[in-house]
Every structure is written in structure tokens, then in C-alpha cells.
N, CA, C and O of each residue as an XYZ file, in Angstrom:
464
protein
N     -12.659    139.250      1.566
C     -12.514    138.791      2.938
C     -12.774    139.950      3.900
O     -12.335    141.098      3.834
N     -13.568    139.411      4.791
C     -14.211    140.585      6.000
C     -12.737    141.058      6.742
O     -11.934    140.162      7.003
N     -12.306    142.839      7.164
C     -11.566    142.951      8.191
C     -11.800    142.431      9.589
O     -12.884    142.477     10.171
N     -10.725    141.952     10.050
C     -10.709    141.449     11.277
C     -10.571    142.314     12.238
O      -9.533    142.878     12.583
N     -12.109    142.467     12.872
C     -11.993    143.654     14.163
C     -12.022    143.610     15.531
O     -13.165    143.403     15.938
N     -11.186    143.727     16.415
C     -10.769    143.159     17.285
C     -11.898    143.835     18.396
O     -12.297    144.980     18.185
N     -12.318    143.178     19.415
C     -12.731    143.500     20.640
C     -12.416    144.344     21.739
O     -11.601    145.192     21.376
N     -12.677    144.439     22.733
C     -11.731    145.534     23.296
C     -10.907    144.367     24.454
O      -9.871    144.636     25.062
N     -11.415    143.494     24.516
C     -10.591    142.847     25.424
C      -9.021    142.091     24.345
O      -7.864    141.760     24.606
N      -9.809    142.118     23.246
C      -8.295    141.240     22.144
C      -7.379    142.918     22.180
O      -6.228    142.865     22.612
N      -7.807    144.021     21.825
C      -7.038    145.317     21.975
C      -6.389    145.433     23.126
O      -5.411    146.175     23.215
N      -6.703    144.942     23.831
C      -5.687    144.268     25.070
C      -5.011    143.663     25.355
O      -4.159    143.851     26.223
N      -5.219    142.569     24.583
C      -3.947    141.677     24.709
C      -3.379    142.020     23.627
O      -2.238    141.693     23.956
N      -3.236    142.526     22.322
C      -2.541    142.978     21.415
C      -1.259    144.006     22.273
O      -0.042    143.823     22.245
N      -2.063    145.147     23.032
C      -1.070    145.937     23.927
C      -0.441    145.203     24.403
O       0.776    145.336     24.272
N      -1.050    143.914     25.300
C      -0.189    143.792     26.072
C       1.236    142.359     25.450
O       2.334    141.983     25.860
N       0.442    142.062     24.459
C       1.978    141.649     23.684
C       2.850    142.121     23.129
O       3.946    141.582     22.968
N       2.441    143.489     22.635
C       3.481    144.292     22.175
C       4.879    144.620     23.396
O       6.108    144.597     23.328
N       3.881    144.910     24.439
C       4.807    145.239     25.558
C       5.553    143.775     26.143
O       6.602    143.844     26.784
N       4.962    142.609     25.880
C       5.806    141.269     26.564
C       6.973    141.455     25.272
O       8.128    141.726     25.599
N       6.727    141.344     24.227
C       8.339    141.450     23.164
C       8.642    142.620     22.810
O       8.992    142.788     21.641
N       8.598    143.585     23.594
C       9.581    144.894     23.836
C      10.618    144.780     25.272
O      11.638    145.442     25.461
N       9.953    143.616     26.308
C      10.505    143.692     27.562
C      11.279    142.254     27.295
O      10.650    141.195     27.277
N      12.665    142.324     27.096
C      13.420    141.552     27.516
C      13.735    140.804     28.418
O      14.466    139.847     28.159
N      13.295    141.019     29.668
C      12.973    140.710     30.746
C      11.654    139.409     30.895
O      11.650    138.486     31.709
N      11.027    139.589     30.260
C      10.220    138.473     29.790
C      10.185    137.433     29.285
O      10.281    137.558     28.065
N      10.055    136.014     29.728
C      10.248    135.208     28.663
C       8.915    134.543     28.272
O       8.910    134.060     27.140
N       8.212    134.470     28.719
C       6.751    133.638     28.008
C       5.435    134.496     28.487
O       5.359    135.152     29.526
N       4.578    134.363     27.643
C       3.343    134.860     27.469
C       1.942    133.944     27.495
O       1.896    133.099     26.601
N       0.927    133.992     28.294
C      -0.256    133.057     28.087
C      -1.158    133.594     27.471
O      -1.409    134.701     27.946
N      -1.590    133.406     26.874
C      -3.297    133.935     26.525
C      -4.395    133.187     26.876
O      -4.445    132.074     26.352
N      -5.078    133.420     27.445
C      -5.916    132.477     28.020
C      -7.548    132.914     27.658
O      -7.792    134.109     27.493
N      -8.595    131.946     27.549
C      -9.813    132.693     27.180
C     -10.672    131.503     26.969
O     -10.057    130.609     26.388
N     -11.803    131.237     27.236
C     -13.071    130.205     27.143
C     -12.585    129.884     25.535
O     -11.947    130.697     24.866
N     -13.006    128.559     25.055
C     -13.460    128.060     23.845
C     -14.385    128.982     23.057
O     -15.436    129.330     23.595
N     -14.053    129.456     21.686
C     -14.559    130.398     20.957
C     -14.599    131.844     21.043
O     -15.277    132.632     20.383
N     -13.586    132.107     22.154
C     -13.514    133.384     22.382
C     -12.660    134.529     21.810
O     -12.378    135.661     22.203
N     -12.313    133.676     20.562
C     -11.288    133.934     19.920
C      -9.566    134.454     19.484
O      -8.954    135.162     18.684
N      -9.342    133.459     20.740
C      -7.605    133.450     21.031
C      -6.728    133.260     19.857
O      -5.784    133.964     19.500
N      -7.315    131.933     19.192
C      -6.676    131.938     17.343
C      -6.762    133.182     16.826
O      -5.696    133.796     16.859
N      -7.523    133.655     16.439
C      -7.903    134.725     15.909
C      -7.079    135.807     16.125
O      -6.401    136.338     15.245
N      -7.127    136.169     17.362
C      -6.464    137.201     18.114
C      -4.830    137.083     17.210
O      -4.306    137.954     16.516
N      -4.253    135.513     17.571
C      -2.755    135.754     17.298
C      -3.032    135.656     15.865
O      -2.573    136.560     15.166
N      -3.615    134.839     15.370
C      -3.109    135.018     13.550
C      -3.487    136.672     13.182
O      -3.050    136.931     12.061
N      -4.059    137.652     13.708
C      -4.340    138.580     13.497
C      -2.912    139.548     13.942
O      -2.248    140.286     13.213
N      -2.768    139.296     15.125
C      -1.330    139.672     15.842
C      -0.301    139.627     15.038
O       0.274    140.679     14.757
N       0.165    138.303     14.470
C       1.558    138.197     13.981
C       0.998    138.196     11.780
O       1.565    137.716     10.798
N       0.416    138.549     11.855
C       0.290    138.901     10.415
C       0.252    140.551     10.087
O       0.236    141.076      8.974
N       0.243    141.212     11.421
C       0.473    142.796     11.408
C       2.277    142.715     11.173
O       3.062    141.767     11.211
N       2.452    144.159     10.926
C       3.849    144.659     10.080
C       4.617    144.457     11.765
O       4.938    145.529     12.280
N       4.820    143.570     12.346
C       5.752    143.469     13.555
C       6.979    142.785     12.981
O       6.754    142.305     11.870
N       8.056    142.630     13.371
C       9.675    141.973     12.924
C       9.570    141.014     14.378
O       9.183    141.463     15.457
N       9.900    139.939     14.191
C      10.273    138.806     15.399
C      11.355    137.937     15.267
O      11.430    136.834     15.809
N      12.250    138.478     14.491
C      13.523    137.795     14.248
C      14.082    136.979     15.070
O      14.572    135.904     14.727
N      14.052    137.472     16.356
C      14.899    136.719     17.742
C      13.845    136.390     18.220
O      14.157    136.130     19.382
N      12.663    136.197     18.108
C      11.347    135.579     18.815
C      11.364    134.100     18.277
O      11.372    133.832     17.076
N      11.370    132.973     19.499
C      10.796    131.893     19.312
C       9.345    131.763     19.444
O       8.828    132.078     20.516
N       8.654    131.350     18.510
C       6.917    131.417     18.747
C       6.897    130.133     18.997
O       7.449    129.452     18.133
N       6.238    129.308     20.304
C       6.030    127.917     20.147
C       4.454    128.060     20.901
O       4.056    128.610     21.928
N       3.799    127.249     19.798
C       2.487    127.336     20.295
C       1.930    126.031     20.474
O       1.959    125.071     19.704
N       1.232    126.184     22.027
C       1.242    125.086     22.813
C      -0.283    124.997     23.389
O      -0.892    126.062     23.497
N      -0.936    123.775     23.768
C      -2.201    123.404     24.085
C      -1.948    122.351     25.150
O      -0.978    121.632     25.387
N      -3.602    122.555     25.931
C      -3.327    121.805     27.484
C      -3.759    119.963     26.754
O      -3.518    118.853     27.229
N      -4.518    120.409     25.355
C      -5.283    119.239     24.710
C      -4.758    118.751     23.318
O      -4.150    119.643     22.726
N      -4.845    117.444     22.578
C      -4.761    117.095     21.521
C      -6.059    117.581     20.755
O      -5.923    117.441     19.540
N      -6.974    117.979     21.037
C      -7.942    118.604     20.597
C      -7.569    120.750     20.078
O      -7.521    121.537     19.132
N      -7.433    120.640     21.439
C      -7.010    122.365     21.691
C      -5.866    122.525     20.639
O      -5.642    123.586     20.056
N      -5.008    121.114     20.411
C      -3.783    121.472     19.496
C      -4.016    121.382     18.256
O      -3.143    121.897     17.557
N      -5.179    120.750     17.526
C      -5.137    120.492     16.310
C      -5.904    121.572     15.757
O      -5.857    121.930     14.580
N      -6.808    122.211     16.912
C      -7.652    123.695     16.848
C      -6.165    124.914     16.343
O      -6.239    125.910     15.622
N      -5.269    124.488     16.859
C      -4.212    125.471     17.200
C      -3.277    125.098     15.512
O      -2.894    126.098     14.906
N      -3.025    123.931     14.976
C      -2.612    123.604     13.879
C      -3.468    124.244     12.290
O      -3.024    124.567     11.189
N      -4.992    124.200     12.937
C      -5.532    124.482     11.552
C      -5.947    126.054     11.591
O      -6.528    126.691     10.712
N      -5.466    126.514     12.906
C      -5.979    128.264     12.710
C      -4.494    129.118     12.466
O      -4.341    129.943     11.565
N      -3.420    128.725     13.490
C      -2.747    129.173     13.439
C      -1.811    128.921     12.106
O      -1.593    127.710     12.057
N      -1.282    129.484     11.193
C      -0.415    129.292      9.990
C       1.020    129.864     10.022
O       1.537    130.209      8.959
N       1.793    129.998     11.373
C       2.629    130.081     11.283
C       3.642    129.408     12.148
O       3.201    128.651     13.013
N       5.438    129.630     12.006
C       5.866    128.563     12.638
C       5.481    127.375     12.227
O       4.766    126.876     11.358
N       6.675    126.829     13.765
C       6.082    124.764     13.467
C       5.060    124.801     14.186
O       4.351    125.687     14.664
N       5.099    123.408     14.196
C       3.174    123.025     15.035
C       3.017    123.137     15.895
O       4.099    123.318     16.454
N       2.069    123.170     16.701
C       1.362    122.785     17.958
C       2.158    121.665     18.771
O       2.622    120.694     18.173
N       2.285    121.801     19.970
C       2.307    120.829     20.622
C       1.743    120.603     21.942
O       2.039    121.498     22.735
N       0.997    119.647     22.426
C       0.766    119.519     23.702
C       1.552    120.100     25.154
O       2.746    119.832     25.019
N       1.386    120.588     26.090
C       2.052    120.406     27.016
C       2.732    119.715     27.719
O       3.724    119.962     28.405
N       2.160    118.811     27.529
C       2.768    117.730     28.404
C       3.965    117.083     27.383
O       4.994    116.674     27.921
N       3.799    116.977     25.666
C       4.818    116.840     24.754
C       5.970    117.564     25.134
O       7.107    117.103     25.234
N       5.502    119.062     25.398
C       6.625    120.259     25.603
C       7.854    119.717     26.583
O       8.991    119.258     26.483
N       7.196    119.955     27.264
C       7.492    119.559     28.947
C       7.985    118.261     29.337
O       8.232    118.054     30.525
N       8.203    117.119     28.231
C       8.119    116.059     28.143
C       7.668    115.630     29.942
O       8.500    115.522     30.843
N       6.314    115.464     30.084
C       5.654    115.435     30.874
C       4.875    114.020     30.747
O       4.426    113.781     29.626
N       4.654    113.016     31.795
C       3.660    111.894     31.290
C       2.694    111.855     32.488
O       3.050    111.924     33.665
N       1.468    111.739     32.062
C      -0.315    111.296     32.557
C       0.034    110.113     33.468
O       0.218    108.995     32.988
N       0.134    110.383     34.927
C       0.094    108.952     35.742
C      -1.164    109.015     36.631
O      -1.799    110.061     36.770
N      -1.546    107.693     37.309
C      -2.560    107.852     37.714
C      -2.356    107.025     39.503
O      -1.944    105.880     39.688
N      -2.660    107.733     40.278
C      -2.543    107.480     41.911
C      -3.502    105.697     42.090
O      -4.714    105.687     41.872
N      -3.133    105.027     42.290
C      -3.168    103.852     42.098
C      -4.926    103.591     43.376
O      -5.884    102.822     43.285
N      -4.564    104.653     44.379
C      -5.425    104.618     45.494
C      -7.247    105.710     45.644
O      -8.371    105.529     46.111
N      -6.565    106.678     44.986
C      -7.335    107.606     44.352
C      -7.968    107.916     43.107
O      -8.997    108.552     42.879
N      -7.134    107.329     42.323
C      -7.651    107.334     40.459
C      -7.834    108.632     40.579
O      -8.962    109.107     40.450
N      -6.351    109.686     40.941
C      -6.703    111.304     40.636
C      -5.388    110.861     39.492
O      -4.546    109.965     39.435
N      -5.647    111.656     38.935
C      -4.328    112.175     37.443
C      -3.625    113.009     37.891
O      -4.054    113.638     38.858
N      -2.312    113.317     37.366
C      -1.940    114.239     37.702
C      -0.295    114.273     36.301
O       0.133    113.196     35.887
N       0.269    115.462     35.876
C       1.172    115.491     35.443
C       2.391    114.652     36.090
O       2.338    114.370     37.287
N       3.202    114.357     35.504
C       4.723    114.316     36.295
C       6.254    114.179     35.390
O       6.403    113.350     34.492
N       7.039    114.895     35.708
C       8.104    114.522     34.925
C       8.524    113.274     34.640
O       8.198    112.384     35.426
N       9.438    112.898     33.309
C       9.659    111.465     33.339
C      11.080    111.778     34.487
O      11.880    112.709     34.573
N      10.839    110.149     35.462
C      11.764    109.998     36.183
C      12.685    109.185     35.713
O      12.520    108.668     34.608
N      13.714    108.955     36.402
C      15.062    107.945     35.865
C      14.852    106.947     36.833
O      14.885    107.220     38.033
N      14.676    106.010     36.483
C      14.250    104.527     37.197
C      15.467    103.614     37.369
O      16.203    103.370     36.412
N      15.698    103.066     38.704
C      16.393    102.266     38.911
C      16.409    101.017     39.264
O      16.211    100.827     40.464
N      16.545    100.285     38.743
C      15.830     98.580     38.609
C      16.890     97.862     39.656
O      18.073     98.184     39.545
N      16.591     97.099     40.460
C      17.696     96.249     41.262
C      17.149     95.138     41.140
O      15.948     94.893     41.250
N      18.296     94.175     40.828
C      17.888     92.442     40.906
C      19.168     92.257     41.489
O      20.236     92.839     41.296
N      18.630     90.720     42.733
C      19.180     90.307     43.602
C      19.744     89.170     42.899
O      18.936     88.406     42.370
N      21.033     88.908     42.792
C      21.412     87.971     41.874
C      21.234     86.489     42.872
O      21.587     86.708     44.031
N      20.786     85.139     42.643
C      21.004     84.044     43.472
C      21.842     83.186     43.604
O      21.717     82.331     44.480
């Protein structure tokens, strides 16, 4: 198996994760990067180095059911993938006037019937 050699921009975010779980002060991290630019890569490369994450929750998360199943078959550690909007328990509504999308929390609905 070929070594995995990192870029200078992934040598960057390697630094700069080392430094997000050294700073307590921190609680979440993004990585962000075009399709194929190799963000999987980056972390299965990341957390298979000699690091300890004992008190680290890793939850790895996608904006897509696509992006997540990308994220299920690269990434091999932890539990699975989950959507954002799963996370967040978040649901897809749609502006009835506009047909724009948009996230929204689930709300608590209150039903009134007028008794006769």
C-alpha cells in the first residue's frame, strides 16, 4: 500500500487540528474543501496517526445523503455519518409562495378545535 502524502494545504489542516484538540476552549471543527479534494483522506490519515482522543467525541457529519455515505465508506472510524439536518434534528420545508427551501427546527404545534 502507497504512503499517504499529504499536500501542503492537508499539512494544514493536520496543524490546525492538532491545535483545535489541544484548545479546550474549542468545541467543533469544519473541514471544508471541493468534492475530491481529499477531506476523507485527510481525516482517515489524521486519526490513524499515534494521537490519544479518549475524551474526544468524533461525530462525522454531511450537508448530503450522498456526502454521507461518501463519509461511511471512507471514513472507518466511530459511528456513522449523519446528515445535518438528522444531527440537528432539522426538517426541509418549503415557502409555499416562493418554492425557496430552507432548514428549520422541528416546531411544537398546537392544534385548536372549536367544539359545537
Amino acid at each position: 500500500m502507497r504512503e499517504f502524502v499529504l499536500t501542503a494545504s492537508q499539512a494544514e489542516a493536520c496543524t490546525a487540528l492538532d491545535e483545535f484538540f489541544d484548545d479546550d476552549a474549542l468545541s467543533f471543527a469544519i473541514i471544508r474543501g471541493p468534492a475530491g479534494a481529499g477531506k476523507s483522506a485527510l481525516l482517515q490519515h489524521y486519526f490513524k496517526r499515534s494521537h490519544s482522543f479518549d475524551d474526544a467525541l468524533i461525530v462525522k457529519l454531511a450537508p448530503t445523503h450522498q456526502a454521507k455515505s461518501i463519509l461511511d465508506s471512507s471514513l472507518k472510524f466511530g459511528e456513522g455519518a449523519k446528515t445535518l439536518s438528522s444531527f440537528f434534528g432539522l426538517m426541509m420545508v418549503t415557502h409555499p409562495q416562493t418554492l425557496a427551501e430552507e432548514f428549520r427546527e422541528p416546531g411544537k404545534w398546537v392544534l385548536i378545535n372549536e367544539d359545537r
